[in-house]
C-alpha positions in Angstrom: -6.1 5.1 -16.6 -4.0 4.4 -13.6 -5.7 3.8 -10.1 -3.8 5.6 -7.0 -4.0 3.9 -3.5 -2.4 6.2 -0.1 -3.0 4.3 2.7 -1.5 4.8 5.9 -0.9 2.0 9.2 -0.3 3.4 12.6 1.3 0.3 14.9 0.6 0.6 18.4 3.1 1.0 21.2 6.0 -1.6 20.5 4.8 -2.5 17.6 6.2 -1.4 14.9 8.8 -3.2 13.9 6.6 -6.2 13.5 4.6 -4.2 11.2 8.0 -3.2 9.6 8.7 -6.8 8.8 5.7 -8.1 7.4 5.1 -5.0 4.9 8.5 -5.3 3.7 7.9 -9.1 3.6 4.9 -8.5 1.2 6.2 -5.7 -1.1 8.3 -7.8 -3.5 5.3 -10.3 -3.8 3.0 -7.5 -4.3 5.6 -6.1 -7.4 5.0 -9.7 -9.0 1.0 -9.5 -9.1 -0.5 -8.1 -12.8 -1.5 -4.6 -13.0 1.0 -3.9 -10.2 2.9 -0.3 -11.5 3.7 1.2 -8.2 3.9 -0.4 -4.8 5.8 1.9 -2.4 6.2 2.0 1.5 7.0 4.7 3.1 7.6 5.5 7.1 7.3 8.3 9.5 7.0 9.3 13.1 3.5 8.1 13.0 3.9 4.6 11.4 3.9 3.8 7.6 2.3 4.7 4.6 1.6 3.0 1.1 2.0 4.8 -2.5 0.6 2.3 -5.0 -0.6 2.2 -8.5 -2.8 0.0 -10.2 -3.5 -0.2 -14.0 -7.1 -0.7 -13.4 -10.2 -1.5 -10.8 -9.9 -5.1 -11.5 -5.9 -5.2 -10.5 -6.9 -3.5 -7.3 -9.5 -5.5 -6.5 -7.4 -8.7 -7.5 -4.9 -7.1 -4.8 -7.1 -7.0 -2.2 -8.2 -10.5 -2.4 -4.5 -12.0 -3.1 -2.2 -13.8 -0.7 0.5 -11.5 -0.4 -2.1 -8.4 1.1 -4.4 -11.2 2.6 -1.4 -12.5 5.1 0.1 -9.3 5.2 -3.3 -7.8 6.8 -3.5 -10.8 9.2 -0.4 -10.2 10.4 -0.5 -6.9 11.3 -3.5 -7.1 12.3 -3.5 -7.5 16.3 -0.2 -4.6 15.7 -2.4 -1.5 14.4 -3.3 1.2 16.9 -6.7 1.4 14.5 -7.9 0.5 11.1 -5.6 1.8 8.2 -6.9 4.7 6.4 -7.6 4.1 2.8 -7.8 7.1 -0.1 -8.3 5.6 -3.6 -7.3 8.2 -6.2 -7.7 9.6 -9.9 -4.9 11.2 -11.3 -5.2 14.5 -12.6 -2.2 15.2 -15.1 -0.8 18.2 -15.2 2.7 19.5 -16.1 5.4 17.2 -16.8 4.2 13.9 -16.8 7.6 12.7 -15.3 7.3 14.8 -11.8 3.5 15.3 -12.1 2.2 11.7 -11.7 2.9 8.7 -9.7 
């Protein structure tokens, strides 16, 4: 079963086209790592937001511990009006399985 991640960045003042850069920067290394099935960013008023999908636990966690998020993080780091809030998911199908699941 897949794994959902929403995660959401806010930059602070002036900031957020550094944090533009270096998630954009990341995302096609992040498509390359196994168990990657989704790996979206997404911005708003408010700053940016991440839809991902991982094939399992162990892909995530492999994720979290990898280059590409490890130097992304420490970029953006001194950037972030606050720390990023995380929600980790379980899909719950319903419907068609083409519009009702990431």
């Amino acid at each position: 079963m897949s794994h959902i991640i929403v995660a959401s960045f806010t930059p602070k003042p002036g900031r957020r086209d550094a944090l533009r850069a270096a998630f954009l920067a990341a995302v096609p290394q992040v498509h390359a790592e196994p168990g990657c099935e989704r790996y979206s960013v997404q911005e708003d008023e408010e700053g940016f937001v991440f839809l991902e999908r991982w094939e399992s636990e162990e892909a995530m966690a492999t994720h979290e511990k990898g280059a590409a998020f490890t130097e992304m993080m420490a970029a953006v780091g001194d950037d972030l009006a606050g720390p990023p809030g995380v929600r980790i998911l379980s899909p719950l199908p319903a419907g068609d399985p083409a519009k009702g699941q990431l």
